[in-house]
C-alpha positions in Angstrom: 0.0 0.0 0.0 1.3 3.4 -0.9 2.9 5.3 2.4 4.3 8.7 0.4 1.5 11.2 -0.4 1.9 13.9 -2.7 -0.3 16.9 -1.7 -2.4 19.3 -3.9 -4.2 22.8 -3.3 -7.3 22.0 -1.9 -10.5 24.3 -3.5 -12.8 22.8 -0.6 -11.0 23.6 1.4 -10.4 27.2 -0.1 -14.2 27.7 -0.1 -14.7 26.2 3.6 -11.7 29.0 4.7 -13.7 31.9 2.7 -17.1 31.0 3.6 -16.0 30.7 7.9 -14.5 33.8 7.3 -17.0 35.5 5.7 -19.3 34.5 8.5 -17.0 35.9 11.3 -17.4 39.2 9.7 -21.6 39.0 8.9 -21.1 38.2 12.8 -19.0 41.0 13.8 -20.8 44.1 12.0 -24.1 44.3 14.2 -22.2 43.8 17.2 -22.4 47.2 19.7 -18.6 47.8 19.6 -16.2 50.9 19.2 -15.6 51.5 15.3 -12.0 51.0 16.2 -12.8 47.7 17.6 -15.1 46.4 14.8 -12.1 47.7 12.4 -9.1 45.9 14.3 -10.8 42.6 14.5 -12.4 42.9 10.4 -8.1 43.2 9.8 -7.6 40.5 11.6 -10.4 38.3 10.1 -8.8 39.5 6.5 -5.3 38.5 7.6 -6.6 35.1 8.9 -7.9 34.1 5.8 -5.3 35.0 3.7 -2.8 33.5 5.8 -4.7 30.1 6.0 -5.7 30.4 2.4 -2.2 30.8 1.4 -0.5 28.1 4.2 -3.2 25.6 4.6 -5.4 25.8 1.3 -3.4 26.8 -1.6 0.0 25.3 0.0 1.9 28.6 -1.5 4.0 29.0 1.6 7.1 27.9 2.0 5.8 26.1 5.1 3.4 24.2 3.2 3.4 20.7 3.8 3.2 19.3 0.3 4.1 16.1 0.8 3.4 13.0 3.3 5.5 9.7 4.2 3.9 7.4 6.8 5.9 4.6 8.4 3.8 3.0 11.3 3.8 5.7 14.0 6.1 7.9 12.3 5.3 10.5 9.7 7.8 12.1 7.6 6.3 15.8 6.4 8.3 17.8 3.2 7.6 21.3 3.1 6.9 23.4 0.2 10.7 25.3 0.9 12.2 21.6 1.0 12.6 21.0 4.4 11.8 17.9 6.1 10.0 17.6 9.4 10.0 13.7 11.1 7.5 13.3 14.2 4.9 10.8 15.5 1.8 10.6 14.2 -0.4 12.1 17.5 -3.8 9.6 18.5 -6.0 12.7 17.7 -5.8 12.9 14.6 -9.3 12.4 13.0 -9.8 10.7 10.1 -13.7 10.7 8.3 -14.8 9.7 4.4 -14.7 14.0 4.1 -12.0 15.1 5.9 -8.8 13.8 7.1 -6.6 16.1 10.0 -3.1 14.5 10.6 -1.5 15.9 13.7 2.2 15.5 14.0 4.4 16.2 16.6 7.4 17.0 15.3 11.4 15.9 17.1 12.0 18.6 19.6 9.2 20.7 19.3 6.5 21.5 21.9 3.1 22.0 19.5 1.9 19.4 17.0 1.7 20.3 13.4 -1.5 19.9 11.9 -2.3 18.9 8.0 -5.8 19.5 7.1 -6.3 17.3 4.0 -9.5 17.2 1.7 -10.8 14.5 -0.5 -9.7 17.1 -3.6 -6.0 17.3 -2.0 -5.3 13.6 -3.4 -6.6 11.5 -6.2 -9.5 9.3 -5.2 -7.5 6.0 -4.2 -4.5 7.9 -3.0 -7.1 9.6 -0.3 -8.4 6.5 0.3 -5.1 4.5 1.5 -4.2 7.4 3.9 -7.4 6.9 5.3 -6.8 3.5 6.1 -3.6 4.0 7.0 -4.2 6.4 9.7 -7.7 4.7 10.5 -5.7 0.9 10.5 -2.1 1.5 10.3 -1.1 2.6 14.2 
């Protein structure tokens, strides 16, 4: 069964980001704030979504993780600037037919990084053997 996975931008994903966003700022504008307030936090909405977009969605950044290796417990994660990250594949990651979040924690580090992969990031079978991989292979 195939263990390296070859990531893709992911449009669902894209749309998911947008449309959440969206929605925090429909939220935010009949709120009774300060102008100031409503301003700072509509910035910070704008710079959410383009920083997901660009990191998590369109895997532009050169912390993108564009490509996956899984060997048992271990997960091997290539980032878009070529860098390699190893860790240990974390028990909560979740794994469903729509969605699959792989959270790794990397040697050394403190906080797990987390690969938010859609059914559009991989081709059909592809998506499918990480699933049972993650879902089976621990």
């Amino acid at each position: 069964m195939q263990q390296l996975f070859k990531l893709r931008r992911s449009l669902y994903f894209a749309a998911l980001l947008l449309a959440a966003h969206c929605l925090a700022l429909a939220v935010l504008m009949p709120l009774v704030l300060p102008v100031w307030a409503k301003v700072a936090m509509s910035l910070l909405i704008i710079f959410s979504v383009g920083y997901h977009l660009r990191h998590d969605a369109l895997l532009a950044s050169g912390s993108s993780v564009v490509a996956l290796k899984l060997e048992g417990k271990q997960a091997l994660l290539t980032l878009r600037g070529g860098r390699l990250l190893e860790g240990e594949v974390l028990h909560d990651s979740l794994v469903t037919p729509y969605i699959s979040v792989l959270n790794v924690l990397p040697q050394g580090a403190r906080f797990a990084r987390s690969v938010v992969i859609f059914p559009d990031s991989l081709d059909k079978e592809s998506f499918r053997q990480l699933r049972v991989l993650l879902k089976w292979g621990r």
